[in-house]
C-alpha positions in Angstrom: 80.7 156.9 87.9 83.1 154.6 86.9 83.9 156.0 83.6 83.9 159.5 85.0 87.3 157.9 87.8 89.0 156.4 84.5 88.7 159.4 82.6 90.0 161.6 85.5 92.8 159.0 85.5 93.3 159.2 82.3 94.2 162.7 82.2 94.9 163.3 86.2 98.3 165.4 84.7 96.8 167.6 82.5 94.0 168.4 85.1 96.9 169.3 87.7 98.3 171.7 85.4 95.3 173.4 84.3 94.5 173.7 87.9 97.9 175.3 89.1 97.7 177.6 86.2 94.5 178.9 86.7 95.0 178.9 91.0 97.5 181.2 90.2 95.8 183.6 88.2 94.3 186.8 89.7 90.4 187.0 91.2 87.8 187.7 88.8 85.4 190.7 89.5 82.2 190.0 90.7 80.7 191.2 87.6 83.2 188.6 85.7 81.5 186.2 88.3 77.8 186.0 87.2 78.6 186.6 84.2 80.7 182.9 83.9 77.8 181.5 86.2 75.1 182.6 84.1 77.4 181.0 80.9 77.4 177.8 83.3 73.5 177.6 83.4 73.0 178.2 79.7 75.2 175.9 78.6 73.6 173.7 80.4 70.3 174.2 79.7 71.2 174.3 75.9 72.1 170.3 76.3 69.7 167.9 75.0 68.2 164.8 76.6 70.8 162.3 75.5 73.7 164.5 76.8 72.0 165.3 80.3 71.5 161.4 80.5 74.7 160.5 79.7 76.5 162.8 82.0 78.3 161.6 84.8 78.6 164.5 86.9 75.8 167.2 88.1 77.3 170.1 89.2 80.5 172.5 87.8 83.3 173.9 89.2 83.5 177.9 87.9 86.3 178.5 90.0 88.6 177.6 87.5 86.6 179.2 84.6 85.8 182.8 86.5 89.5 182.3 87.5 90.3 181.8 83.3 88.1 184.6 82.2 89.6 187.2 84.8 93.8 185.9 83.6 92.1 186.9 79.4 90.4 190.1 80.7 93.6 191.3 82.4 96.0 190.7 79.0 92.8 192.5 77.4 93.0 195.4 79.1 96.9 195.1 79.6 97.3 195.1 75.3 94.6 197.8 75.4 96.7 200.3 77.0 99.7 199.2 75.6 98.5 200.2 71.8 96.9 203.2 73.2 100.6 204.0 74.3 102.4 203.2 70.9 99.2 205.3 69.2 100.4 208.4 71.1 104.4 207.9 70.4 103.3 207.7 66.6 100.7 210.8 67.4 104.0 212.8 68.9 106.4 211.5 66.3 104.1 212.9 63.2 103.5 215.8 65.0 107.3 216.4 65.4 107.9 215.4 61.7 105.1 218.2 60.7 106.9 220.9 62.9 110.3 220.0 61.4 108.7 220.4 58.0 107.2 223.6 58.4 110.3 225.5 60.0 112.9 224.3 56.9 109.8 225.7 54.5 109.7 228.8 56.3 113.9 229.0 56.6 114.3 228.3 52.8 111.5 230.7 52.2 112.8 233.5 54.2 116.3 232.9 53.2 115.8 233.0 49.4 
């Protein structure tokens, strides 16, 4: 327990930050929700003896982590629509390049 208070101390700063910036990001989805829990359980049933035995606390706190996962979904989906716009400027732009194309070959066609 001891070790567990110094390391807190240690880095009581760094913890305060990561906890503001992750308080502030939006709520998960309930799928997002068991999905981090069920993470939490595997990861901890993938630990061997000697880490279970040294560990100094028992439980987690996925709060933080669901809170994480839901901030990186959100960009996700955010970029995804963003490129998906860009894609259909460039789609509109070759299209108008195409038509431009087509109309001075029929003109200078026509015309000669």
């Amino acid at each position: 327990m001891a070790n567990a208070l110094s390391l807190t101390e240690k880095h009581s700063t760094q913890i305060e930050l990561l906890r503001r910036r992750l308080v502030a990001a939006p709520e998960p989805s309930p799928a997002t929700r068991r999905i981090t829990f069920l993470q939490g359980i595997a990861t901890a049933t993938e630990q061997n003896a000697k880490d279970l035995a040294d560990r100094t606390c028992t439980g987690w706190d996925t709060d933080a982590v669901e809170d994480m996962w839901s901030a990186v979904l959100t960009y996700v989906r955010d970029m995804s629509s963003l490129f998906n716009e860009v894609s259909g400027l460039k789609d509109a732009a070759d299209r108008a390049v195409d038509k431009s194309a087509v109309s001075s070959f029929l003109r200078f066609t026509y015309h000669s």
